[in-house]
N, C-alpha and C positions, 0 to 999 in steps of 0.2 A: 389567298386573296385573289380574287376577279378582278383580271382589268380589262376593262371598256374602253374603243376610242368611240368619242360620243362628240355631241356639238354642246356647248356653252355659250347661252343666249346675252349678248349685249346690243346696246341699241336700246334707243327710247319706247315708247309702246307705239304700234305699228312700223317703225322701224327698225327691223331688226336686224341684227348683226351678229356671225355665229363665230367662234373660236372653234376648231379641231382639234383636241384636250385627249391625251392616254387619264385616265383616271381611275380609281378604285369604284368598283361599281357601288359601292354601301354610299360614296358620296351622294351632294348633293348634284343637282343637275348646273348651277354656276357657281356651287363649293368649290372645295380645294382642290387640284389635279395634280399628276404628276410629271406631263410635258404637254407643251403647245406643240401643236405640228403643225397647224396652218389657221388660214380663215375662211369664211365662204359669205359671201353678202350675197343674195338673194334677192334684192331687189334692183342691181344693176338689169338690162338685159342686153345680151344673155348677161347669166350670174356669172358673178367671179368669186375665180377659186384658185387658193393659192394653197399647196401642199410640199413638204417638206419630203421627196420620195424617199430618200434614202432612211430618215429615223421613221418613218411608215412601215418601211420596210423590215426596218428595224424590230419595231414595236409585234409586228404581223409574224414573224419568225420568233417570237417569245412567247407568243399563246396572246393577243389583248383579241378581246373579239369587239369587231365596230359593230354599230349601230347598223339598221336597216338604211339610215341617211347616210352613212359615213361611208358604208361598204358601196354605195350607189356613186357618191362622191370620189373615192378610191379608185373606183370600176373605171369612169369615167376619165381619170387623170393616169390610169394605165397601171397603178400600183400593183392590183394582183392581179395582173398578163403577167408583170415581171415577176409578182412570185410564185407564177405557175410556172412561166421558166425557167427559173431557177429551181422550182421542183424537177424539171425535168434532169436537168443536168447533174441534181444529184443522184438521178436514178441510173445515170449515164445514159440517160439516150441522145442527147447530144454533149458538145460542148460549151461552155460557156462565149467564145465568140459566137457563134453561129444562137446562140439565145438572145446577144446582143444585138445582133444584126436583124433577127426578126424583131425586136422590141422598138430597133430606130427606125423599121419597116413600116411597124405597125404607127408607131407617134408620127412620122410626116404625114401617112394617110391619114390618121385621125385630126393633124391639126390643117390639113387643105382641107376637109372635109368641115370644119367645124368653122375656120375662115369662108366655105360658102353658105354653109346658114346664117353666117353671120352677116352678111351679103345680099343673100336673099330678105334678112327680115330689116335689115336698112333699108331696103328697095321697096320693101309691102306698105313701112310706114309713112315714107317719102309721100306715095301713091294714095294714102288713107289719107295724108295732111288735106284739111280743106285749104278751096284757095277762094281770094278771094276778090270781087270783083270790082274797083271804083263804081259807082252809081253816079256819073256825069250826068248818064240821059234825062231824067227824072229831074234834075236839078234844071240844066237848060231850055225842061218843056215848063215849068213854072217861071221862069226869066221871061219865056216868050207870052206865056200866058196871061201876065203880070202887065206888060204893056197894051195887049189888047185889050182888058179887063178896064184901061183907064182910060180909053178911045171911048170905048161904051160907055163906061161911067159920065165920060165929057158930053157924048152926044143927049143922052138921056137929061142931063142939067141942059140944055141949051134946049131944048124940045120942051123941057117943065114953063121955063119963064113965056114962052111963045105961045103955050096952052092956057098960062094965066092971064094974058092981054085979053 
């Protein structure tokens, strides 16, 4: 039996919602599975993604092989750094502290780094927001236009009756 971790689509249509599923590959694609490991919403921004590293990890050391999106998702949330280092340690080329220590190396820099993009595209959208302007001026030249319009109006009736004598 093949097992896949693959995404399991919920969510209404155009919003979608994915489950992170170990499953038998012969299933469907939101058939039955055999573990949940996390979730991933895609249409937050950035996407949020919640993974469960350790039964990943788990799953990854028993043969499941993820998807193109899963392994991308994994990649991204660190899962197989650590089970590249944990390859290594079983090969003995280091120890498992020193695997640990680059792994908590590697997540602060990827999560300040991932905190400035996320910074960054708060900052671009702030900037993109239209703003917008009261139109006072426009209103005040019709106010003043409005009274002189009935100066002339007045004049023009008072000029008619003195043309008709």
């Amino acid at each position: 039996m093949a097992v896949k971790m693959r995404l399991q689509r919920h969510g209404s249509k155009k919003r979608p919602f994915y489950f992170i599923v170990v499953a038998d590959s012969r299933s469907p694609r939101d058939g039955k599975f055999i573990q949940k490991l996390g979730s991933y919403n895609p249409l937050t921004v950035p996407a949020s993604i919640q993974v469960d590293r350790q039964k990943a990890l788990e799953w990854l050391h028993k043969g499941a092989q993820p998807t193109d999106t899963v392994r991308r998702i994994l990649s991204f949330k660190g899962v197989l750094y650590l089970k590249h280092l944990l390859r290594g340690v079983s090969l003995g080329l280091f120890d498992e502290a020193a695997a640990m220590e680059k792994f908590t190396k590697w997540s602060s820099d990827h999560d300040s780094e991932f905190a400035k993009r996320q910074e960054t595209h708060k900052k671009a959208k702030v900037a993109a927001r239209p703003v917008f302007v009261k139109k006072a001026e426009p209103v005040k030249a019709a106010t003043e236009a409005a009274p002189e319009a009935e100066a002339s109006a007045n004049e023009d009736a008072a000029v008619q009756p003195e043309a008709g004598e």
